[in-house]
NUBA-993167 format. One record per residue (C-alpha): residue number from 1; residue in one letter; z, y, x. Coordinates in nm, 4 decimals. Layout:
<nodes>
+-----+------+----------+----------+----------+
|  nr | rest |       pz |       py |       px |
+-----+------+----------+----------+----------+
| NUM |    a |        Z |        Y |        X |
...
+-----+------+----------+----------+----------+
</nodes>
This chain:
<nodes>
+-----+------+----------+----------+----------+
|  nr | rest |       pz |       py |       px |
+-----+------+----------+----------+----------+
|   1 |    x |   3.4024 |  -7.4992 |  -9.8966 |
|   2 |    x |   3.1799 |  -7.2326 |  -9.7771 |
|   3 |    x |   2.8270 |  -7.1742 |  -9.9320 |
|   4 |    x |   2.5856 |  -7.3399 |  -9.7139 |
|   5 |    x |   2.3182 |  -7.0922 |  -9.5601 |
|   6 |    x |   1.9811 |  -7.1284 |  -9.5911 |
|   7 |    x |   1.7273 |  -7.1209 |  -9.3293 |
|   8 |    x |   1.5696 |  -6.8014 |  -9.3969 |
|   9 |    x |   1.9078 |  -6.6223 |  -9.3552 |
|  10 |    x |   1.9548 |  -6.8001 |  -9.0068 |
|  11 |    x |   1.6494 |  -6.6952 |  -8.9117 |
|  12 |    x |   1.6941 |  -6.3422 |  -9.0040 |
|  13 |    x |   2.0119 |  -6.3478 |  -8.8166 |
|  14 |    x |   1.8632 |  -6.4628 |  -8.4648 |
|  15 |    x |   1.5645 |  -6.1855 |  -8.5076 |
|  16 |    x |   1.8389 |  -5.9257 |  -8.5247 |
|  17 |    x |   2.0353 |  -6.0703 |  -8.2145 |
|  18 |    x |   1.7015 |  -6.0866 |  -8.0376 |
|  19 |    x |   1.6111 |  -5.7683 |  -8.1276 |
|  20 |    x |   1.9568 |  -5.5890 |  -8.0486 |
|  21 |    x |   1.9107 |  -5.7975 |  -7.7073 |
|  22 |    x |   1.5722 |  -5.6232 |  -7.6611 |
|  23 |    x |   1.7051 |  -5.3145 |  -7.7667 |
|  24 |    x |   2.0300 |  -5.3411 |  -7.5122 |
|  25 |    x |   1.7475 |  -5.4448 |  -7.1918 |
|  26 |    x |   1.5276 |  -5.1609 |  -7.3080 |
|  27 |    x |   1.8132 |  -4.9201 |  -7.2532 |
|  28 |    x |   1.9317 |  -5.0397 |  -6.9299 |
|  29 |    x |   1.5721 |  -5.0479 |  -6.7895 |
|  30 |    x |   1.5311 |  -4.6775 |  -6.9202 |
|  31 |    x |   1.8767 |  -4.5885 |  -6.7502 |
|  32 |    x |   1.7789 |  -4.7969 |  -6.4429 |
|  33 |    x |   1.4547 |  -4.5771 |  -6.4400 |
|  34 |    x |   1.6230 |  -4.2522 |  -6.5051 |
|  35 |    x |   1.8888 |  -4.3212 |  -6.2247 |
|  36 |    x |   1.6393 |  -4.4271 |  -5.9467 |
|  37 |    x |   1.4187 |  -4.1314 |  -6.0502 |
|  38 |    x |   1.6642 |  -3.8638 |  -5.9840 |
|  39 |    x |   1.7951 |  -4.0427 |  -5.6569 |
|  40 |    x |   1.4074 |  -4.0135 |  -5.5632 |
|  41 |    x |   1.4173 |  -3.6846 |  -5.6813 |
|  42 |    x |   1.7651 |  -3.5969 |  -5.4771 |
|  43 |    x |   1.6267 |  -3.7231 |  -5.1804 |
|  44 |    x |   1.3097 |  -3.5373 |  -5.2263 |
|  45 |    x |   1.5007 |  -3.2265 |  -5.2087 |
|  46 |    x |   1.7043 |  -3.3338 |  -4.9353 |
|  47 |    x |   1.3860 |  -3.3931 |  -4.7395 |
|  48 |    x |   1.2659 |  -3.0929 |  -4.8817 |
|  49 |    x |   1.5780 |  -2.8705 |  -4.7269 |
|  50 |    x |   1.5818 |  -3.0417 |  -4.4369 |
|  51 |    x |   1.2072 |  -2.9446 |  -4.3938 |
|  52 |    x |   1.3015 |  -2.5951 |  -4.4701 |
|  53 |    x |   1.5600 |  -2.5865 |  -4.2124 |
|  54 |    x |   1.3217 |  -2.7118 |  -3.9578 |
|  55 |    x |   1.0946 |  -2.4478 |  -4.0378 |
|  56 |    x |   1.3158 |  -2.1630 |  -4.0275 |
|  57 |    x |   1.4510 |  -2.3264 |  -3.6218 |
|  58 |    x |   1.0754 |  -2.3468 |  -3.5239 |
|  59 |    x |   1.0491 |  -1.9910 |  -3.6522 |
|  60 |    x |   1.3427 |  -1.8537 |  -3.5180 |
|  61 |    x |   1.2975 |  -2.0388 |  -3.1798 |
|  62 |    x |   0.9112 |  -1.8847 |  -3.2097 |
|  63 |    x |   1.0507 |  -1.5548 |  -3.2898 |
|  64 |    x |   1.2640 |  -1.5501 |  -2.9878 |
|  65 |    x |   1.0318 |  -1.6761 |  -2.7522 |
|  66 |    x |   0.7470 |  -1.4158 |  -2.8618 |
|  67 |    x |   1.0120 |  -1.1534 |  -2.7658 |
|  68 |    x |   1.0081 |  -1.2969 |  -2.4265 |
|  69 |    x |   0.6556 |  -1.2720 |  -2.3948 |
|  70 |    x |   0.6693 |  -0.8869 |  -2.5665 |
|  71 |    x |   0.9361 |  -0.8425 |  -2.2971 |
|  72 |    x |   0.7741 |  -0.9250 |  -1.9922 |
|  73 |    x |   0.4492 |  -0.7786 |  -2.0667 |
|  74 |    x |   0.6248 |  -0.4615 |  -2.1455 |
|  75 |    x |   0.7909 |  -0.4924 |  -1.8232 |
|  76 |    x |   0.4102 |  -0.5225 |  -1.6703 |
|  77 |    x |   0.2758 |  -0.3114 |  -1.8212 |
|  78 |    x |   0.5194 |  -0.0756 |  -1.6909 |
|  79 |    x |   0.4344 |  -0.1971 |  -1.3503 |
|  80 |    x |   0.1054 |  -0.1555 |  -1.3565 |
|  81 |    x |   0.1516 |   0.2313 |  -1.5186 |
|  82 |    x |   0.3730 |   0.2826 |  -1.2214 |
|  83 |    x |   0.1110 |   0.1477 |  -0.9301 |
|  84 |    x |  -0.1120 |   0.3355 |  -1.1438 |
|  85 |    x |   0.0666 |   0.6508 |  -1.1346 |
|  86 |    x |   0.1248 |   0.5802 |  -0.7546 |
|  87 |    x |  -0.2451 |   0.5011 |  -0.6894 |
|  88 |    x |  -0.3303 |   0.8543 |  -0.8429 |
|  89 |    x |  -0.0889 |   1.0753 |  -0.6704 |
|  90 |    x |  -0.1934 |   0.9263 |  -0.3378 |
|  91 |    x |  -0.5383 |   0.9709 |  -0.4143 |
|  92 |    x |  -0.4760 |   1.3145 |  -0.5568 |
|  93 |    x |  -0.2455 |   1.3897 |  -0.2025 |
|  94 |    x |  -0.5961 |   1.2647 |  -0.0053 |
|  95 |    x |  -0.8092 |   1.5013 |  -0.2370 |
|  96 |    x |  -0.6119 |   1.7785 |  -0.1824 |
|  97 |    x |  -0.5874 |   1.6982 |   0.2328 |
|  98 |    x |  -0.9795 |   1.6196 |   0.1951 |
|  99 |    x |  -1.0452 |   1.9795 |   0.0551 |
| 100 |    x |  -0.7985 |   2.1487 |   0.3185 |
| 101 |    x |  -1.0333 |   1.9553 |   0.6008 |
| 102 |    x |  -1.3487 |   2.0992 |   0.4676 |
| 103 |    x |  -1.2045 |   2.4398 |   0.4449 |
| 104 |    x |  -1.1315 |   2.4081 |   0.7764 |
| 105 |    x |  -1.4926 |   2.2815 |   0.8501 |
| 106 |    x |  -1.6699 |   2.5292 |   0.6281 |
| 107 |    x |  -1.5050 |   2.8227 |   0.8011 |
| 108 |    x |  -1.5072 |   2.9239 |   1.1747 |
| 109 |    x |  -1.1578 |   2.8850 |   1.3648 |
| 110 |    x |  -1.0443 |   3.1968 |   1.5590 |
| 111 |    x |  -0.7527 |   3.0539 |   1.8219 |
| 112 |    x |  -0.5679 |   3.2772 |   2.0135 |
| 113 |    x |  -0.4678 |   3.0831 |   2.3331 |
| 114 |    x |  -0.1460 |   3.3024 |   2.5399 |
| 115 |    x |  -0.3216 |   3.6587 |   2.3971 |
| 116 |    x |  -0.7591 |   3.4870 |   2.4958 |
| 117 |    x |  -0.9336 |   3.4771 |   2.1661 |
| 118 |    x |  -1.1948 |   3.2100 |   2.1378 |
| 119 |    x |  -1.3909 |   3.1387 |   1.7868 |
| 120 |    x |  -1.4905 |   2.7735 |   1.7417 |
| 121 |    x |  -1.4895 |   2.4925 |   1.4386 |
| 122 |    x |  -1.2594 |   2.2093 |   1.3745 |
| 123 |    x |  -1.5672 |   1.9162 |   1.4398 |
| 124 |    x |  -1.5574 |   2.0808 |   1.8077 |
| 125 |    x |  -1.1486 |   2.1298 |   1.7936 |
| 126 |    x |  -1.0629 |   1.7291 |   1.6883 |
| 127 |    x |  -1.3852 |   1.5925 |   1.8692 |
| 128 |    x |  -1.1604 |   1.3544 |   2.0593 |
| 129 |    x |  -0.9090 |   1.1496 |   1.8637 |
| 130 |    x |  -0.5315 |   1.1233 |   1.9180 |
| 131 |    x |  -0.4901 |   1.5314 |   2.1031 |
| 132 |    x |  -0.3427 |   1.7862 |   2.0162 |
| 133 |    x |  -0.5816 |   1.9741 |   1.8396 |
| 134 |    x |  -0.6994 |   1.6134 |   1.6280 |
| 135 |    x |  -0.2826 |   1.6147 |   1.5577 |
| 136 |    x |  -0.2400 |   1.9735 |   1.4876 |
| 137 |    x |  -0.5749 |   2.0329 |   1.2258 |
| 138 |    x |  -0.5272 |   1.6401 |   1.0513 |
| 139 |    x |  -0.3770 |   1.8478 |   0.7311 |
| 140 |    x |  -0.0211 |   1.6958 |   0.7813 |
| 141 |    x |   0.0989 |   2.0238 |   0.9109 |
| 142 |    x |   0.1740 |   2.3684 |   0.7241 |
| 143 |    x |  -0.0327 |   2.6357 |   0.9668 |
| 144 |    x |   0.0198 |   2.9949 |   0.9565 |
| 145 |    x |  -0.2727 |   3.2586 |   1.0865 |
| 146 |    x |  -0.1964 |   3.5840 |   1.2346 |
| 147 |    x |  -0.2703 |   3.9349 |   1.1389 |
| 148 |    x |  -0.6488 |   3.8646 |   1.2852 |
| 149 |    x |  -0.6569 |   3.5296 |   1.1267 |
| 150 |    x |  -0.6177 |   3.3377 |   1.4262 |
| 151 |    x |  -0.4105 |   3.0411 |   1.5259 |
| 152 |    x |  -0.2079 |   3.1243 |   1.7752 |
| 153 |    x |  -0.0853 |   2.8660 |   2.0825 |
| 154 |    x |   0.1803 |   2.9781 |   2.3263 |
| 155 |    x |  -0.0309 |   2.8328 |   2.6017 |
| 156 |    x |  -0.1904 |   3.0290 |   2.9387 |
| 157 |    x |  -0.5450 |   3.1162 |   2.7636 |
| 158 |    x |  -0.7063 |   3.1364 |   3.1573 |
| 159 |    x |  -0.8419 |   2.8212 |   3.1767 |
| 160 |    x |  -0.8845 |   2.7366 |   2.8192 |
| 161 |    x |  -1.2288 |   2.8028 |   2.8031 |
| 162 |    x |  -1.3064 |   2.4876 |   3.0535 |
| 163 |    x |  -1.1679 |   2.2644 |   2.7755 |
| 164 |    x |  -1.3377 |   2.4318 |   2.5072 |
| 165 |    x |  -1.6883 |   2.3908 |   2.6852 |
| 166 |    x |  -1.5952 |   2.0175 |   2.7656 |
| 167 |    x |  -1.5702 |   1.9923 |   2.3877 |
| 168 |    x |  -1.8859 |   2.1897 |   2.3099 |
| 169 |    x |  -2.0674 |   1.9403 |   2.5850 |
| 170 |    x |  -1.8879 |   1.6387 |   2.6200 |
| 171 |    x |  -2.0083 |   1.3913 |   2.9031 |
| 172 |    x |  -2.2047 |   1.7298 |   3.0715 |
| 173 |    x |  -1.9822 |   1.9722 |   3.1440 |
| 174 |    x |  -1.7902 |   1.9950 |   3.5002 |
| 175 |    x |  -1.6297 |   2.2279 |   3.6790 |
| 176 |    x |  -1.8002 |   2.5197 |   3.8883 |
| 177 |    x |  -1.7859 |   2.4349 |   4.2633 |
| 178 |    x |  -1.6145 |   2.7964 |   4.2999 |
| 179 |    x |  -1.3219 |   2.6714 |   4.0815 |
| 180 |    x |  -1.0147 |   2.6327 |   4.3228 |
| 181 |    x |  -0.7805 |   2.3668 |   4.3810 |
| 182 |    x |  -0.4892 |   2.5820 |   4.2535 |
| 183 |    x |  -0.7191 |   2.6524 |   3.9646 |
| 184 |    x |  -0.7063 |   2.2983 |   3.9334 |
| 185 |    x |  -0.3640 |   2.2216 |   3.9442 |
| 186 |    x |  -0.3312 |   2.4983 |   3.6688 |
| 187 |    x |  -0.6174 |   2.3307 |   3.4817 |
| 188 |    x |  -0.4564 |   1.9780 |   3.4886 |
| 189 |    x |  -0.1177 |   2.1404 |   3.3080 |
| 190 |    x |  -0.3234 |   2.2453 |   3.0425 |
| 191 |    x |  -0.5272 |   1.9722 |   3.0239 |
| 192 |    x |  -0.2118 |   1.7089 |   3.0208 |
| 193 |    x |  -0.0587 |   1.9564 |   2.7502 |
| 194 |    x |  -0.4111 |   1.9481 |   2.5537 |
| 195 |    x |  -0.4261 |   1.5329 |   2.6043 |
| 196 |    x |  -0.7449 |   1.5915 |   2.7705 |
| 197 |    x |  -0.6418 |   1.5322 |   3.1080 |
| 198 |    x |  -0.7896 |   1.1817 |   3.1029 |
| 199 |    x |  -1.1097 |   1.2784 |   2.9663 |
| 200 |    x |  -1.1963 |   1.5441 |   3.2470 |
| 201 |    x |  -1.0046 |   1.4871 |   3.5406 |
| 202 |    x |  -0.8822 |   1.1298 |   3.5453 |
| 203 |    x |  -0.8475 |   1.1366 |   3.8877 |
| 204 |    x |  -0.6617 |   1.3981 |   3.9650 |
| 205 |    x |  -0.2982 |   1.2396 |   4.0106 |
| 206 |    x |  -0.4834 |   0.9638 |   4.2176 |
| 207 |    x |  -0.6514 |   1.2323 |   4.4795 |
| 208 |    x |  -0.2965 |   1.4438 |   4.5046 |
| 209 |    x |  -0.1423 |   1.1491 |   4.6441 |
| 210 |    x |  -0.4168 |   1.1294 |   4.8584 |
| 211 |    x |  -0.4114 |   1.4505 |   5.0006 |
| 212 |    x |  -0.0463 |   1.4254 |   5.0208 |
| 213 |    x |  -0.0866 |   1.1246 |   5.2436 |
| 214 |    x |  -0.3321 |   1.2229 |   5.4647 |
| 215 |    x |  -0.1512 |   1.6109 |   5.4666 |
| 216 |    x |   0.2046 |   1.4571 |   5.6378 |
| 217 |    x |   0.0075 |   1.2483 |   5.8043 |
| 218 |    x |  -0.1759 |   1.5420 |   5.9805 |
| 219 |    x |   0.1843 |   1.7147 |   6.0331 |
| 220 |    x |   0.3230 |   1.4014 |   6.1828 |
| 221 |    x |   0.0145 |   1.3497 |   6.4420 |
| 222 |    x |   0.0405 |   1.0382 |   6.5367 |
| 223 |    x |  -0.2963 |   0.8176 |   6.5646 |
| 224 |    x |  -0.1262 |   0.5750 |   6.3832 |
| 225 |    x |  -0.0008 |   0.7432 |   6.0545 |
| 226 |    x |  -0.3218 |   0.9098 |   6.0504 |
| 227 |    x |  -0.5133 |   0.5695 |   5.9827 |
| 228 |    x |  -0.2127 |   0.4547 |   5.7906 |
| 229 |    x |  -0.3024 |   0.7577 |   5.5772 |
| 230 |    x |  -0.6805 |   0.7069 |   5.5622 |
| 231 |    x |  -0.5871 |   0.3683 |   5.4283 |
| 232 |    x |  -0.3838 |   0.4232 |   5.1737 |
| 233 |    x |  -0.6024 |   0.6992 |   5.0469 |
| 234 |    x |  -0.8854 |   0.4660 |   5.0838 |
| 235 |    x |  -0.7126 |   0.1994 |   4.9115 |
| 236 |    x |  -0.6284 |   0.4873 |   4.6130 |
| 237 |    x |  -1.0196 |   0.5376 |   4.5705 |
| 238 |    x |  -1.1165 |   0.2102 |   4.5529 |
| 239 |    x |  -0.8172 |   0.1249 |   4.2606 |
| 240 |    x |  -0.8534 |   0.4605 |   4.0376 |
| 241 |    x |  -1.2409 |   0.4749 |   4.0811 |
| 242 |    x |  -1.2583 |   0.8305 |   4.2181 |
| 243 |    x |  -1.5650 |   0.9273 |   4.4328 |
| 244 |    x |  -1.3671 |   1.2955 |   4.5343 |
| 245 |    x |  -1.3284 |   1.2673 |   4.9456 |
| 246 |    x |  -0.9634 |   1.3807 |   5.0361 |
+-----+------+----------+----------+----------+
</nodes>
């Protein structure tokens, strides 16, 4: 039969049990710790390199869309050197036309109309806008001078002077009662040439036709056609505004 067991050593053995029990929960509470620490700390790092990756797309994507920006800016930039550049060559092309127009003001013009030399200035010569000479002296044109310095026009020089002094006096000037109607006829070439035939004998188409009319009419001489005449040359006064009697 056994030895019996005294209290003491039953109680020494349940201490121990207890104690190895504590011991055993104290481990697995440390391992439980340990464990959920490093998933924390895992997905901490996930986070973490999924915050990284973010970070490098928003840079990239940043990147890419400040070289858009650089891009078209550069591309305006260039625009605006190129009006620029455009701006100052056409105001360097007006300087340069500006300075040949006060040459041409500062200095007297010697023309040389079919072998007549007349001496004038350009103010007188482009007066009236949208003729010849306002076309010829705008600076658009190369012009050459002859041995004299003089421009020369392949025009008949007889009558020139008349448009030169309607220039010189414009409004004041008219023709000399001793002038001719041939003289006139010549005069209105020149004039039509010149683009001045407007300005100083507007009527002259007008008061041929009249004359015409009234000249067959004479050659026909018959009452009627004769007032038939008179009317229509009436009629050609009153609708061109000429006071000249046919």
């Amino acid at each position: 039969m056994p030895p019996k067991r005294s209290r003491r050593d039953i109680s020494g053995q349940q201490h121990s049990a207890v104690g190895d029990r504590k011991q055993a929960l104290c481990g697995s509470l440390n391992d439980a710790v340990n464990a959920s620490v490093e998933e924390t700390f895992q997905e901490l790092e996930q986070e973490r390199h999924k915050a990284e990756e973010e970070r490098a797309r928003l840079l990239a994507e940043a990147q890419e869309a400040a070289a858009k920006v650089k891009e078209v800016a550069e591309k305006e930039i260039e625009e605006i050197k190129r009006k620029l550049e455009e701006d100052r060559a056409a105001l360097e092309e007006e300087r340069v036309a500006m300075e040949k127009t006060h040459t041409f003001q500062t200095n007297k013009i010697l023309l040389d109309v079919g072998g007549h030399k007349f001496t004038t200035s350009l103010d007188t010569l482009t007066s009236v806008p949208d003729t010849y000479f306002a076309s010829v002296f705008s600076g658009r044109f190369p012009l050459t001078l002859d041995a004299d310095g003089a421009y020369c026009i392949d025009r008949d020089g007889v009558h020139f002077r008349h448009i030169l002094n309607h220039l010189r006096s414009p409004g004041r000037y008219t023709l000399s009662s001793d002038v001719t109607e041939g003289q006139k006829d010549e005069l209105a070439v020149e004039l039509e040439f010149y683009g001045f035939l407007d300005h100083m004998m507007p009527y002259h188409a007008s008061e041929r036709v009249g004359q015409g009319l009234l000249r067959r009419a004479c050659l026909a001489g018959t009452k009627a056609e004769l007032q038939t005449a008179v009317a229509q040359a009436s009629t050609l006064m009153f609708e061109f505004g000429s006071t000249t009697p046919f």
